[in-house]
C-alpha positions in Angstrom: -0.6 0.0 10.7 2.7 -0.1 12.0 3.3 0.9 15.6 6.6 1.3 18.3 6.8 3.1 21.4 9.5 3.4 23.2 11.2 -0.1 21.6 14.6 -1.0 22.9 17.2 -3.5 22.0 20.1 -4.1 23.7 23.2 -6.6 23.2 24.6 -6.8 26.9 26.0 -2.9 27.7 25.6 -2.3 24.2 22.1 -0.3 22.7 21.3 -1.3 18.9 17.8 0.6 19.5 17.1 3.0 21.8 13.4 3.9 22.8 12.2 4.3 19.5 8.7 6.0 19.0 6.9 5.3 15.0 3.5 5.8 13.4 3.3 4.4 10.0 -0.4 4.5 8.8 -2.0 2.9 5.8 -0.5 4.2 2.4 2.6 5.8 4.0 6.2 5.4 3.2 8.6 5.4 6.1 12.4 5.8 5.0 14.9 5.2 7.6 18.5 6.7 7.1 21.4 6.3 8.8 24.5 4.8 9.0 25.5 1.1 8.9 24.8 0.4 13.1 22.4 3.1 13.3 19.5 0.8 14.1 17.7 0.7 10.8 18.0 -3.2 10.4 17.8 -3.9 13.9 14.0 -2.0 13.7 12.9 -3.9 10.1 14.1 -7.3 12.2 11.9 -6.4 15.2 9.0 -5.9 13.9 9.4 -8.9 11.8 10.1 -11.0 15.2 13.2 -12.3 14.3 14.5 -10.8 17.2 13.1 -9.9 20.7 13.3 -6.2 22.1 14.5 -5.9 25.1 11.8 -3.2 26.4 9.0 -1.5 24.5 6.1 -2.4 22.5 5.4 -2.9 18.7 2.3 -4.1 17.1 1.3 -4.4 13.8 -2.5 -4.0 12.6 -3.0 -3.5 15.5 -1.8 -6.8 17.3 1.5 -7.4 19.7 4.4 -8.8 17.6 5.9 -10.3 20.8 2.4 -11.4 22.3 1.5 -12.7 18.6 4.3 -13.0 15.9 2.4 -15.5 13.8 -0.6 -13.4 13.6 1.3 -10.4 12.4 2.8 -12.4 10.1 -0.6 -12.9 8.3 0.0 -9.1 7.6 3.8 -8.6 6.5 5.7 -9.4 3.7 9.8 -8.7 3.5 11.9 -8.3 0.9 15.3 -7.6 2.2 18.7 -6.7 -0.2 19.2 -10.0 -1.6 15.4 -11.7 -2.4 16.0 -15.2 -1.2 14.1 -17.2 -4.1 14.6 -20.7 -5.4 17.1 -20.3 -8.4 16.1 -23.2 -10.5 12.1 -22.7 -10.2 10.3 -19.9 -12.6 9.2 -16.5 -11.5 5.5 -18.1 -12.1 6.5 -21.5 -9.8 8.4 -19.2 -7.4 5.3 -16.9 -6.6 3.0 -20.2 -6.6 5.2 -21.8 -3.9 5.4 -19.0 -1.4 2.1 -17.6 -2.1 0.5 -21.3 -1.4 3.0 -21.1 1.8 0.4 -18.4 3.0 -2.3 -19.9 2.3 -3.2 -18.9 -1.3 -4.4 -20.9 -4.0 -4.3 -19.0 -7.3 -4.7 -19.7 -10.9 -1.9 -19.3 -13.5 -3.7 -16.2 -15.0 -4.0 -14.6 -11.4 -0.1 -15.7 -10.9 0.6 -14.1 -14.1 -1.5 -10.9 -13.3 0.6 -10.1 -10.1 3.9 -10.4 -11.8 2.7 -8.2 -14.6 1.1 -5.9 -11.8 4.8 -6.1 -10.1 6.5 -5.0 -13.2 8.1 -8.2 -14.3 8.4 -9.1 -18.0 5.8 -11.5 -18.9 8.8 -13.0 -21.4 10.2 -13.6 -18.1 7.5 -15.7 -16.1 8.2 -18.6 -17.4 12.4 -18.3 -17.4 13.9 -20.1 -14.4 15.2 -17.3 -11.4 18.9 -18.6 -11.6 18.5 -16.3 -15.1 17.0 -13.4 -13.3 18.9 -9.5 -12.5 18.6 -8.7 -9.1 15.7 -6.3 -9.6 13.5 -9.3 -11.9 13.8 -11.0 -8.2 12.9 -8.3 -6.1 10.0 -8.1 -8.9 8.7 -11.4 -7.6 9.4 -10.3 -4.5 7.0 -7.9 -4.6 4.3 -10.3 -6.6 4.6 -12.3 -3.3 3.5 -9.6 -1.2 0.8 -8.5 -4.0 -0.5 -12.1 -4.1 -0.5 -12.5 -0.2 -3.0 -9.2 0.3 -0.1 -7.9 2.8 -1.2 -5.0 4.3 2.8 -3.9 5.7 5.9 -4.3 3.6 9.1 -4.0 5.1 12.3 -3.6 3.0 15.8 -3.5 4.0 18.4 -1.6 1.8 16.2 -2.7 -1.9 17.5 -0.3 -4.3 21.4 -1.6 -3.3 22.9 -2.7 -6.4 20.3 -1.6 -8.9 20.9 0.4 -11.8 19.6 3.7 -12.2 16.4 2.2 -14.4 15.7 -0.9 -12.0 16.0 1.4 -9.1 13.4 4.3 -10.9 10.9 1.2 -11.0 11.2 -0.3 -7.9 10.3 3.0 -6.6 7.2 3.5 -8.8 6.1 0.3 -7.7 6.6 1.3 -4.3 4.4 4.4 -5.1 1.4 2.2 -6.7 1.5 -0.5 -3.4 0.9 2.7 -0.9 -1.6 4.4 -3.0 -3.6 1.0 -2.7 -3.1 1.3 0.9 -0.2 -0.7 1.6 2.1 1.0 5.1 5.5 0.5 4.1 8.9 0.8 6.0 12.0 1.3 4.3 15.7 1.4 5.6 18.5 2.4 3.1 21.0 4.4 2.1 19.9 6.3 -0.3 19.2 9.5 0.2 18.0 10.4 -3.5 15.4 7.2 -3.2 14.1 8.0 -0.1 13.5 11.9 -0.9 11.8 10.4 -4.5 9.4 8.0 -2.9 8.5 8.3 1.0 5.7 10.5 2.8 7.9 10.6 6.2 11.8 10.1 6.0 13.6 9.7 9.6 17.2 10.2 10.0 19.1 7.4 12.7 22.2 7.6 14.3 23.6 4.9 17.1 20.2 3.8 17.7 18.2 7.1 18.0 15.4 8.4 15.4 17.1 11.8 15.4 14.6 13.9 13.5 11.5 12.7 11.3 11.0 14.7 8.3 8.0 15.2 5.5 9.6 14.6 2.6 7.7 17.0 0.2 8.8 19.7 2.6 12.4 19.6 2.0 14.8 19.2 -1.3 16.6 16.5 -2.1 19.9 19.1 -1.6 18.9 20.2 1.7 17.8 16.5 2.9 21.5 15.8 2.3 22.9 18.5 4.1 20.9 17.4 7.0 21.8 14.1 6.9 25.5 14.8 6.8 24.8 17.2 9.7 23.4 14.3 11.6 26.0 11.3 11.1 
């Protein structure tokens, strides 16, 4: 679902991303670790198309991001550390909006479905998003990428800032979207998260992939001790 080989960015002599090689198939969770600088963000913005690489190939589905970046679109849905959301509409108006944006119609019981299905209060759905916790937003967040049938979620740092419950959700939510299928690729920091809730974690450092790991074959202790090793 999610492919790079060899992708490379550089800033004049400077390499944010150097030759990167990823898989990410359908119900997989791909953590990236590493440092702020490491890369992570500069590989959730690529294949996003926000920015151009300077060599290399990604495609999503199966289709070029820099031959096609609309079409992948169809495909993706982002929810980055802060969910940018409109403050002084509902959760219920907010997921209309950017759902309609891709093309959805949906009914207020369907609207209400995926916010229940996204974990959000349904004494909430109807409170304005100026009101909301960070995690009620990244809650509609995910709704959006529930109600847009997006096949590839890319996150970028999601747990920073939660409390211990909100974060504990957000990752069983995570769990639910890739056992329907969904390829996800998360960069953060956290090393407990990642262990908790990805199939593959990979460790960066100055733009490399370092190692790739299976994360049910190594403990949360030892994942640690590797990653210090690494940075």
């Amino acid at each position: 679902m999610l492919i790079a080989e060899n992708l490379t960015k550089k800033y004049g002599d400077q390499i944010a991303l150097n030759k990167l090689n990823l898989t990410i198939k359908e119900g997989e969770i791909f953590a990236l670790l590493g440092q702020n600088g490491a890369g992570k963000t500069t590989t959730i913005n690529l294949f996003l198309g926000f920015i151009t690489p300077t060599e290399g190939e990604l495609r999503i589905n199966g289709i070029s991001v820099i031959e096609n970046a609309q079409e992948t679109k169809k495909y993706v849905a982002y929810i980055p550390e802060t969910v940018m959301l409109y403050p002084n509409l509902t959760g219920i108006e907010n997921l209309k909006f950017f759902s309609s944006l891709a093309g959805f119609k949906y009914s207020t019981g369907e609207l209400t479905y995926f916010l229940t299905k996204a974990g959000l209060q349904i004494t909430a759905h109807e409170q304005n998003l100026g009101g909301y916790s960070k995690g009620m937003r990244q809650k509609v967040g995910i709704a959006i990428a529930i109600a847009k049938k997006a096949k590839v979620l890319l996150l970028d740092e999601p747990t920073s800032g939660l409390d211990p419950k909100a974060s504990n959700e957000f990752s069983q939510i995570l769990k639910e979207l890739s056992a329907d299928g969904t390829a996800i690729l998360m960069a953060t920091h956290d090393i407990f998260r990642a262990r908790e809730v990805a199939s593959h974690i990979g460790i960066m450092k100055q733009g490399n992939l370092v190692t790739i790991i299976e994360a049910d074959k190594i403990s949360e202790n030892e994942l640690e001790d590797l990653y210090l090793q690494t940075v």
